[in-house]
C-alpha positions in Angstrom: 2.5 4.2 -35.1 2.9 0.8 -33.2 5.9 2.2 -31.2 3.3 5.0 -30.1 1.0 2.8 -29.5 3.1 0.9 -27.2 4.3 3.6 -25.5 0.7 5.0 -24.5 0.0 1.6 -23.7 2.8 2.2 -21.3 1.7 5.1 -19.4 -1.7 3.8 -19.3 -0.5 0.8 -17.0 1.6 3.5 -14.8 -1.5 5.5 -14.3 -3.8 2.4 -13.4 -1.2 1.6 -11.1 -0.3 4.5 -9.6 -4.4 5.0 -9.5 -4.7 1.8 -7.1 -1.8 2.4 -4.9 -2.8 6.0 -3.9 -6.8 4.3 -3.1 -4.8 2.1 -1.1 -3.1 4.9 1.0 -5.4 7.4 1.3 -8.2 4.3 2.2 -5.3 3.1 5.1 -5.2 6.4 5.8 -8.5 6.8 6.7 -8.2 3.5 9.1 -5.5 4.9 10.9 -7.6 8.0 11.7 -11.0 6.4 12.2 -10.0 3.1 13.8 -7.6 2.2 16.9 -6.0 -1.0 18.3 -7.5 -2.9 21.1 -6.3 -6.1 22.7 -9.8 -8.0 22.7 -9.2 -11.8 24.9 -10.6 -14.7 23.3 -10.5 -17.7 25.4 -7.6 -16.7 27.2 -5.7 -15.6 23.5 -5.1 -11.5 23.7 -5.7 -10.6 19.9 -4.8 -6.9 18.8 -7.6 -6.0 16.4 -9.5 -2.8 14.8 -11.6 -1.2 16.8 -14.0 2.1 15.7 -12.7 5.2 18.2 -11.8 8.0 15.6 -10.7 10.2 19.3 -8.5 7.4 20.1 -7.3 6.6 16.8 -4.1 4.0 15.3 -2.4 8.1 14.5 -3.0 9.3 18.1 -1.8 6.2 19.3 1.8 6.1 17.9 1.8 10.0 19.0 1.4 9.0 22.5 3.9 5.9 22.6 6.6 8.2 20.6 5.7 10.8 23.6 6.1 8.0 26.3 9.3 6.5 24.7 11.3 9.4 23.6 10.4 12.5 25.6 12.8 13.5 28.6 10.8 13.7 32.0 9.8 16.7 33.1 9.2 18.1 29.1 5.5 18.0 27.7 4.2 18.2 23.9 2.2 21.6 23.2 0.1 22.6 20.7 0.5 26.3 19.8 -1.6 26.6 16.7 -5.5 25.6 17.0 -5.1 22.9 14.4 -1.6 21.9 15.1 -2.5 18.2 16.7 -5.1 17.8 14.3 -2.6 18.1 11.3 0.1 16.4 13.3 -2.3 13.2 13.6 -3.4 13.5 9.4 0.4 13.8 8.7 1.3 10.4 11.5 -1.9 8.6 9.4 -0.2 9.5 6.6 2.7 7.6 7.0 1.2 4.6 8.7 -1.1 4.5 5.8 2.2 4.3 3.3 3.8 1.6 5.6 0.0 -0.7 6.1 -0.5 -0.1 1.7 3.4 -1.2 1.8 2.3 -5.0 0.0 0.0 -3.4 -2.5 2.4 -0.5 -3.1 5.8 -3.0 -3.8 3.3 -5.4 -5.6 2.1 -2.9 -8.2 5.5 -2.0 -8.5 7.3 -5.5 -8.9 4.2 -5.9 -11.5 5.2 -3.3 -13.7 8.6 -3.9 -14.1 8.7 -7.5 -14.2 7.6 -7.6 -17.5 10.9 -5.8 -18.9 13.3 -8.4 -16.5 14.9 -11.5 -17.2 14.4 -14.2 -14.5 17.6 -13.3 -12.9 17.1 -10.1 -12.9 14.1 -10.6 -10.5 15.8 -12.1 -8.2 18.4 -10.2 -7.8 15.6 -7.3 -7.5 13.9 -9.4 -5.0 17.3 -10.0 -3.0 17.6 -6.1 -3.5 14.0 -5.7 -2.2 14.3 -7.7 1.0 17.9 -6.3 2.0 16.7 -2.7 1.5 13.7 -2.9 3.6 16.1 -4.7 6.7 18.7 -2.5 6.4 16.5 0.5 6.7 14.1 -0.8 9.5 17.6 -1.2 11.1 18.6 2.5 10.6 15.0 3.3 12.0 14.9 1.2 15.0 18.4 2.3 15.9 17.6 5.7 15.2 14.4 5.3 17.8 16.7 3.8 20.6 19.6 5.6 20.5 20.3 8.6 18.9 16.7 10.2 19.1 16.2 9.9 23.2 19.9 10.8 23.3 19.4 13.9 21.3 16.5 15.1 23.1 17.8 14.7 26.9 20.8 16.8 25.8 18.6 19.4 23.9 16.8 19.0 27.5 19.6 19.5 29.5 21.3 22.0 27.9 17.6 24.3 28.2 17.7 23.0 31.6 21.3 24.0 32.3 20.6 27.9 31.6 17.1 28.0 33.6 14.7 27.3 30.1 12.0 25.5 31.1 11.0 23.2 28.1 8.1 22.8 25.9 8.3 20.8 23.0 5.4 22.0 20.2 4.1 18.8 18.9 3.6 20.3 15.2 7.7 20.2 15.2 8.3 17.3 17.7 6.7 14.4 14.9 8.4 15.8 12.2 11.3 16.2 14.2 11.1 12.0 15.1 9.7 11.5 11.2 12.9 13.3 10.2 15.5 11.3 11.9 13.9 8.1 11.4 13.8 8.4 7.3 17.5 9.9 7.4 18.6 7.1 9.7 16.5 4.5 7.3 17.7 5.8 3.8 21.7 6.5 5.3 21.5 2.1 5.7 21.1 1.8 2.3 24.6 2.4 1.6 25.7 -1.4 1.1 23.0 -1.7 -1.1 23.7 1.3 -3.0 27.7 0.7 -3.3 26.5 -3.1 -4.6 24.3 -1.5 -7.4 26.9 0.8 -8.7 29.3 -2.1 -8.7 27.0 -4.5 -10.3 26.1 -2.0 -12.9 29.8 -1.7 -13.5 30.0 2.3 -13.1 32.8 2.0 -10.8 35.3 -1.8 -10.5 34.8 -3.7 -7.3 38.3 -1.7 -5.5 36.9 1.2 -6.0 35.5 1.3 -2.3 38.9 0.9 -0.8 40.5 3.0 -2.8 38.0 6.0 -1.7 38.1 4.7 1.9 39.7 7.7 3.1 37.4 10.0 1.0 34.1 8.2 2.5 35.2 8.8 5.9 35.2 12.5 5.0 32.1 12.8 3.4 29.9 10.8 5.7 31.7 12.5 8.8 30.4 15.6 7.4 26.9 14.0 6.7 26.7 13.1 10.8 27.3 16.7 11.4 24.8 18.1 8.8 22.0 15.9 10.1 23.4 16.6 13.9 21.1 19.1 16.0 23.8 19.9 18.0 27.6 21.0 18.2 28.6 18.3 20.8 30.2 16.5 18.2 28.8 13.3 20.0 25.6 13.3 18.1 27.7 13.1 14.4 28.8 9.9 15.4 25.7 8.2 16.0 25.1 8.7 12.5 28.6 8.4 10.9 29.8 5.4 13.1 27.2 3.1 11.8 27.4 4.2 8.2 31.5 4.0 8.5 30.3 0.4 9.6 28.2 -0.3 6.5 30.5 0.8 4.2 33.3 -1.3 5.1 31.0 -3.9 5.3 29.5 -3.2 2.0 33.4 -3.3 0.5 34.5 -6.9 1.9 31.5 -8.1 0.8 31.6 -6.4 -3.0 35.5 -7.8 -3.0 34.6 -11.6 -1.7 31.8 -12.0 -3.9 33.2 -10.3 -7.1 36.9 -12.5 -6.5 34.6 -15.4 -6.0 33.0 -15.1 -9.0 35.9 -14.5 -11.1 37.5 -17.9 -9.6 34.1 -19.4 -10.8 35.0 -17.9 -14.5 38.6 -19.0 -14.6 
């Protein structure tokens, strides 16, 4: 009876927690589409700071600088569907509201499982927690630089090559950006993830050298899966850096595992 007790003890907390962190995005949602930025000058200091203008919102906003920054000239955004730059703006509100609730959202969840951790083990999470979140606003501001402008002029050119003239429809041009973005993010994580497995002991610390060749392979195959194109040019911006991590991800496994057993001897 106790151990039931516990248990729906258990979910309760999940639920209250789960409860406050969607208020928190749908409520940062609703900023994002009500509100804008505006540089307001005080006393010669330019602060950026909320500012009611639900036609000029914080969603429309990022539309238009991801339109400025990443379209080819000549190319404009269309909307072919009555409602499509309506739901393209809920869906970009969306996601800022995830990333503004981001604190409340990691908080709830450091709070639930901190309980069930020994002191080390939080902060090694906390290590875990502040590498992951670099590694994959890496992978998404390389992604915005280099391989997303790049991919688009040569979608451009190649229209423009055959006498196309070009038209993006903005209902597929976000979640085209969104896309590459959260698969350039997520692909980052691979040190972190070949640390955990190590750590957890599922596979011994030469493991990653020894499937070296085998890597290569599979995360060649991953560039070309996530590429657009057949240039086999646009693979690379996505295999190169992982290829990078990974072996990066190995020396550091094998220094700091040797390093500890030195420490044991």
């Amino acid at each position: 009876m106790s151990r039931e007790r516990t248990f729906m003890e258990y979910l309760q907390d999940l639920r209250n927690r789960v409860f406050r962190i969607t208020i928190a995005v749908g409520l940062a949602t609703a900023l994002c589409m009500t509100f804008s930025v505006r540089i307001f000058n005080f006393d010669g200091y330019k602060i950026p700071l909320p500012h009611p203008d639900p036609f000029n919102n914080m969603a429309i906003q990022v539309i238009l600088a991801l339109k400025d920054n990443l379209l080819p000239q000549n190319v404009n955004l269309i909307q072919i569907t009555p409602l499509g730059a309506f739901s393209t703006q809920i869906n970009v509100a969306a996601m800022l509201g995830i990333i503004l609730a981001m604190p409340i959202i990691v908080r709830e969840l450091a709070a639930f499982i901190n309980p069930g951790l020994y002191p080390h083990e939080k902060a090694i999470v906390r290590r875990f927690t502040a590498s992951a979140i670099a590694l994959f606003a890496a992978g998404c501001l390389f992604s915005y630089y280099v391989v997303i402008p790049y991919i688009l002029d040569f979608l451009y050119r190649y229209g423009h090559s055959i006498g196309v003239s070009t038209f993006f429809d903005i209902g597929k041009f976000i979640p085209f950006v969104i896309q590459f973005l959260i698969i350039f993010g997520l692909s980052y994580q691979l040190p972190i993830v070949m640390w955990a497995f190590t750590v957890s002991g599922m596979v011994g610390y030469k493991f990653w050298r020894h499937k070296l060749k085998y890597a290569v392979i599979i995360i060649a195959i991953f560039g070309a899966l996530v590429s657009p194109d057949g240039s086999g040019v646009t693979m690379w911006f996505a295999a190169g850096p992982m290829l990078l991590l990974y072996v990066f991800g190995m020396f550091v496994i094998e220094k700091k595992v040797k390093n500890a057993l030195k420490i044991l001897k």
